[in-house]
N, C-alpha and C positions, 0 to 999 in steps of 0.2 A: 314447366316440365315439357310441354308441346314443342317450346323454340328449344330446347338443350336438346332434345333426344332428335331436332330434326336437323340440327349442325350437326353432331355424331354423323348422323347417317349422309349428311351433305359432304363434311369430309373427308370420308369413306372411297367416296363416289367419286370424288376429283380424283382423290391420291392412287386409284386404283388402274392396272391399267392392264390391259390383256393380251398376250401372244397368242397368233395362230399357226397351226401346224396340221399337216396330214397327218394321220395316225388310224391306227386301229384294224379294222378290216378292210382291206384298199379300194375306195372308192372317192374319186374326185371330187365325186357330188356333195362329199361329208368331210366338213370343217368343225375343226375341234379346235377350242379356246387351251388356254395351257391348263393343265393337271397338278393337284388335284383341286376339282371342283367344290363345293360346298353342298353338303350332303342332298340338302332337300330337290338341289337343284339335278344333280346327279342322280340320284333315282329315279327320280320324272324323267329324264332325258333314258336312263337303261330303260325302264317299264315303256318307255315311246319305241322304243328299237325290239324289244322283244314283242311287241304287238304286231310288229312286221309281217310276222311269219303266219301268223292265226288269221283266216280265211272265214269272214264276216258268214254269221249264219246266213238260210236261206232266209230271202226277203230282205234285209238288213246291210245298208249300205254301207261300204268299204272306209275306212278316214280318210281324209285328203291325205293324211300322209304318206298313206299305204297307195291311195291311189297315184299317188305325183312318183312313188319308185317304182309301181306298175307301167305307169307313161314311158317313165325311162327306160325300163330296161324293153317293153317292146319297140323303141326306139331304134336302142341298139339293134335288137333283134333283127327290124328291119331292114338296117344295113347291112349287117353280116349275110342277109340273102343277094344283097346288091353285090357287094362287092367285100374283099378280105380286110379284118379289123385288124387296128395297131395292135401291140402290146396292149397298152393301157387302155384302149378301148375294150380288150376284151377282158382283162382284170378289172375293170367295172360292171360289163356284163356278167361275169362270174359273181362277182359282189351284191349286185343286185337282186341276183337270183337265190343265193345264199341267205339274203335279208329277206326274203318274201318264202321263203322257206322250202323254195323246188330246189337240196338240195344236188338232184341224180341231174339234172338240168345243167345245173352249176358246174359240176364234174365235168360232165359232159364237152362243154364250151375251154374248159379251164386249160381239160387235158389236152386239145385238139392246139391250141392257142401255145400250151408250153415246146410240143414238140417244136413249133416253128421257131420259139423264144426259148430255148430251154436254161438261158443265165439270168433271165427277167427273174427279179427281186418279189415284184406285186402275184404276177400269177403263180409263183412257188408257195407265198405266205396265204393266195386265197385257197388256190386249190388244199394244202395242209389245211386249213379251216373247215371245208368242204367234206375231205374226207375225215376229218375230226366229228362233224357233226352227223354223218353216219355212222358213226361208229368203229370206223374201219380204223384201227389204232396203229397199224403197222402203214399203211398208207400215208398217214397222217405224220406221222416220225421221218417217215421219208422224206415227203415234200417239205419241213420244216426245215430238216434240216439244209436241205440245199436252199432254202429261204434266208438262215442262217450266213450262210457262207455267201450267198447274194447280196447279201441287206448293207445299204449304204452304212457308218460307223456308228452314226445316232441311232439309226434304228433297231443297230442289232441289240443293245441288252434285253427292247420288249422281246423280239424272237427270241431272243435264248431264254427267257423266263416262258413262252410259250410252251419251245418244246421242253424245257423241264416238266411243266404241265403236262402234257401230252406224254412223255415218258413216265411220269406216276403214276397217271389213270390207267396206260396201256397196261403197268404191270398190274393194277387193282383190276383189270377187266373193266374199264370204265364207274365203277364203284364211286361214289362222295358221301359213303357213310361216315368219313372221317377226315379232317381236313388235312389240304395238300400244305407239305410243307416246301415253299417257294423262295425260303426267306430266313430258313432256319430256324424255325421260331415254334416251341413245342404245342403252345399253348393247354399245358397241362390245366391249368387256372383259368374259368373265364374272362377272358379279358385282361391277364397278366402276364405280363415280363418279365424276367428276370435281369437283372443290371446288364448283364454280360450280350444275353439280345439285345433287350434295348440300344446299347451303345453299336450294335453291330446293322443295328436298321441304316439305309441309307437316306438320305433329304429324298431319294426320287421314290421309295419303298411304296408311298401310297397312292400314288402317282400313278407308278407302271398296273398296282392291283386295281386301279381304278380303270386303265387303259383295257386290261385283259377285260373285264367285266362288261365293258362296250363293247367291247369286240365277242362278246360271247354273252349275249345277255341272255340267254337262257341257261346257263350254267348256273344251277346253284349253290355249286361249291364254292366258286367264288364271291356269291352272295354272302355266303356263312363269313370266309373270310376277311373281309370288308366289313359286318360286323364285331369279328372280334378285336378290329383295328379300331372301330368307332370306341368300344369299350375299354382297349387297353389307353384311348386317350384322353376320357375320362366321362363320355357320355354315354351312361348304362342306360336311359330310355331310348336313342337310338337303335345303341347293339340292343337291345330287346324290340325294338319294332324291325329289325332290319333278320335276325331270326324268328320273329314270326310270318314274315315275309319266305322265309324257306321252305316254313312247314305248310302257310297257308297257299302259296303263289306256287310251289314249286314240290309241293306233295312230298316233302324230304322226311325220311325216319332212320333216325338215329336216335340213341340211346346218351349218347355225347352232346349231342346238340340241346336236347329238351333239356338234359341239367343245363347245359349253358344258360340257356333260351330262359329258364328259371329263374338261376340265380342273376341276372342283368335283371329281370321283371322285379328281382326284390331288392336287388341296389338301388335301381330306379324309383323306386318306391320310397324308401328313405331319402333318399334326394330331394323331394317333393319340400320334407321337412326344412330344410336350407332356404333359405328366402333372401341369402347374401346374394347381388346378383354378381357382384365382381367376385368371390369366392366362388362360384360355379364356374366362370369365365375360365379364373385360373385354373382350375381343374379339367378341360378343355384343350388348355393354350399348351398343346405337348406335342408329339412330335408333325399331329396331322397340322397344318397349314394352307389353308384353301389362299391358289391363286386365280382364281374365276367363281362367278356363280354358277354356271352352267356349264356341262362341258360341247355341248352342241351349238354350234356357230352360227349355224347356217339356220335365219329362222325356215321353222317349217311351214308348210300352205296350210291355210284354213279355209275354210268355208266362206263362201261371198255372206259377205254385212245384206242384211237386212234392211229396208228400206225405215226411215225412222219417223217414227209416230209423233209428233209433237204435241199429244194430248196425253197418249196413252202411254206405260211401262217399256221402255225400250232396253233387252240385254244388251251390256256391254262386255264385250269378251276381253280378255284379259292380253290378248295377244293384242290388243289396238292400245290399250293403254302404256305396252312393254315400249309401245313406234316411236313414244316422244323422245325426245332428246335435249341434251344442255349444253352447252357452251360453256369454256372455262368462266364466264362469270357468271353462271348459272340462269341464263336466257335462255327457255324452251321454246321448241318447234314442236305444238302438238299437230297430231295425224286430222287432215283435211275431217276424216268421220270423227275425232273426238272433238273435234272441235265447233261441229254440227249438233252436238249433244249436250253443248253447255248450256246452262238453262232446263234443261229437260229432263224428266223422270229416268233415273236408270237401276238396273236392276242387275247384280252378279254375285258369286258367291267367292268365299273365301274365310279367311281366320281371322279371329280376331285381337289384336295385340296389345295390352292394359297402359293407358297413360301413367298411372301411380298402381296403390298398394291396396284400394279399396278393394271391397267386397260387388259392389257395383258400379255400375258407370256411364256417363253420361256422352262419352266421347271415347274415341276407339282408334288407334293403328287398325287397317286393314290392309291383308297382303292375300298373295295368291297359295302360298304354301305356309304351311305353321313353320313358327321359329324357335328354337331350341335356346339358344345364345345371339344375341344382341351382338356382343363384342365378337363371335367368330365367323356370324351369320350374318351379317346386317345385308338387307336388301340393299339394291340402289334408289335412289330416290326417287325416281321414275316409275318402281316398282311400289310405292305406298300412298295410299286415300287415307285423307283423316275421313272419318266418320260420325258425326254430329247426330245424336236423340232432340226429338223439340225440345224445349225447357222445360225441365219439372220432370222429365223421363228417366230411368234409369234401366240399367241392363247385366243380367249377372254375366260376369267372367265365364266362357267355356271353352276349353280345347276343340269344341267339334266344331264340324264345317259348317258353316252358318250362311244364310241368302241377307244382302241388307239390299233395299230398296228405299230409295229418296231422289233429291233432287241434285244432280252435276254441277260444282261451279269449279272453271278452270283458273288460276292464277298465273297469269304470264307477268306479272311485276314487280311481286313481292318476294325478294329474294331467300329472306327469313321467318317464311310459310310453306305451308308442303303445296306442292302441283295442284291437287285434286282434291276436293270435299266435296264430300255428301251429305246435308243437311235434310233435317227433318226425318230423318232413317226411321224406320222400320226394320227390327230383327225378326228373322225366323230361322229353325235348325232346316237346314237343307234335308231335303228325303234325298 
């Protein structure tokens, strides 16, 4: 079962291959893998973009991430005292500022920068962004539109689904009691199509909703709709974690939603029942089709490593494990610090994934995010630890996030073994 389910995912992993593009809200610094991403992977990456904007309490230090777009944009900052920015220089500065959430700042730089550029493409689509996320809806229709009529030929369908965007809310007064329709698509039915949409969706449909969603991660209309996309494609515990995500992340009330947000919880729930795993699959395998696992590119900065204890419990972050890499014959290059770690106690948290159909278990998939479907989701192989109990141990199966702690061994030779095990583990449920 261990060597089958880790060719599957070795397969995967070769045949798989990713394009990068700019896209989104215009900033150079932000590389995006092609769309659409695979959900788990895709959330984490919005929920890291909308953390952007939120100004760490007092006492309570900033994330590298939020600090490294702070660096940059006073960066920029800097120079536009020195001397006058490009174009693009300052539709990054606007971007930046946009992302960290000084809005009037953002404007500020946007507008000054368009007068000089007023055909530039970036600072029409940032500034439209800007004054979208004030609120200011006639401003925002404005600048789109000549964002529009700027935007190189690939780029313009996301702008025109933008400002359709932005013309629906302006007429709802900014309102997302009820979802936009961007795509034609009633959604009278949780989760359902009629033949006539369906066939009228395009291959890019979840794509570009996925695009707008980055590009606006604090909207949670489009949250809403991106869940009823997971549902119309046939995964109701999604679309029901991805509308509880509206109501709890995003404080949404609506009367439309909660039924939805319901009946996905109770689809979901009979699903459980199905224990096919290739009949889940296929109910899945519909129009959504993830071309990457993540849509963000560009890894982000973490925290300096810690110095490592060769006696004692050493965290391993997950972002050093993601470093190794494979060679088409499947020869890794793990990272100088994992590799300092082999042999040695480590300690991280994550999910845990069932070798077979038991009730308990002795040995475990362990990954960074829970997985839904195997065949729609599979990690890379880079991204999964087996996980080993001493002998005679067992471990019940759970969905929650769990801590294992054991001892690292790295495989650099065995082609038909997974990368990483953790022997002698230890489970506990993460607090």
């Amino acid at each position: 079962m261990r060597r089958t389910l880790f060719a599957f995912v070795l397969a995967a992993l070769l045949l798989n291959t990713a394009a990068h593009a700019r896209a989104g809200l215009y900033y150079s610094g932000e590389v995006y893998s092609e769309l659409p991403s695979q959900w788990r992977g895709f959330l984490l990456d919005q929920r890291t973009l909308r953390a952007l904007a939120a100004t760490p309490p007092a006492g309570k230090a900033e994330s590298p991430t939020r600090k490294h777009y702070r660096t940059e944009a006073e960066k920029l900052a800097k120079w536009a005292r020195q001397r006058k920015l490009t174009a693009e220089e300052a539709a990054d500065l606007g971007a930046l500022f946009v992302r960290l959430g000084d809005t009037a700042r953002a404007i500020e730089i946007l507008r000054t920068a368009q007068r000089e550029h007023p055909r530039d493409f970036a600072l029409a689509a940032n500034l439209g962004t800007a004054w979208q996320m004030q609120g200011d809806w006639a401003q925002a229709t404005a600048c789109l539109e000549q964002a529009v009529q700027f935007a190189p030929a690939k780029r313009r369908p996301l702008e025109q689904l933008h400002l359709k965007l932005v013309r629906q809310r302006a007429r709802r007064s900014g309102e997302t009691g009820d979802l936009d329709d961007l795509f034609g698509l009633r959604w009278q039915k949780p989760g359902k199509l009629t033949e006539a949409e369906r066939k009228s969706l395009t291959a890019d449909a979840a794509a570009q909703l996925q695009q707008l969603a980055l590009w606006l991660p604090s909207d949670g209309g489009l949250l809403w709709q991106l869940g009823e996309f997971a549902g119309a494609n046939g995964d109701a515990a999604l679309a029901a974690a991805i509308l509880d995500g509206c109501v709890t992340e995003f404080g949404m009330r609506s009367t439309k939603l909660n039924e939805h947000r319901r009946a996905f919880r109770i689809a979901a729930d009979l699903a459980k029942q199905d224990g096919d795993t290739k009949t889940k699959h296929e109910g899945h395998a519909g129009f959504f089709k993830p071309r990457s696992t993540r849509p963000l590119a560009r890894k982000l900065d973490r925290a300096p490593l810690p110095p490592i204890d060769p006696k004692g419990v050493n965290v391993l972050p997950w972002s050093v494990v993601s470093e190794t890499t494979v060679d088409r014959r499947y020869r890794p290059t793990f990272p100088p610090y994992l590799k300092d770690l082999d042999g040695k106690t480590v300690a991280l948290s994550g999910y845990l994934q069932p070798l077979g159909d038991d009730a308990d278990f002795n040995a475990f998939l362990f990954v960074e995010y829970p997985i839904g479907c195997w065949y729609c989701e599979q990690p890379e192989a880079t991204a999964i630890l087996l996980v080993e109990l001493p002998e005679g141990k067992t471990y019940p199966y759970t969905r929650e996030r769990v801590k294992a702690r054991g001892k690292l061994r790295l495989n650099a030779t065995d082609p038909e073994n997974f990368l990483y095990t953790i022997r002698d583990v230890e489970i506990e449920r993460d607090e």
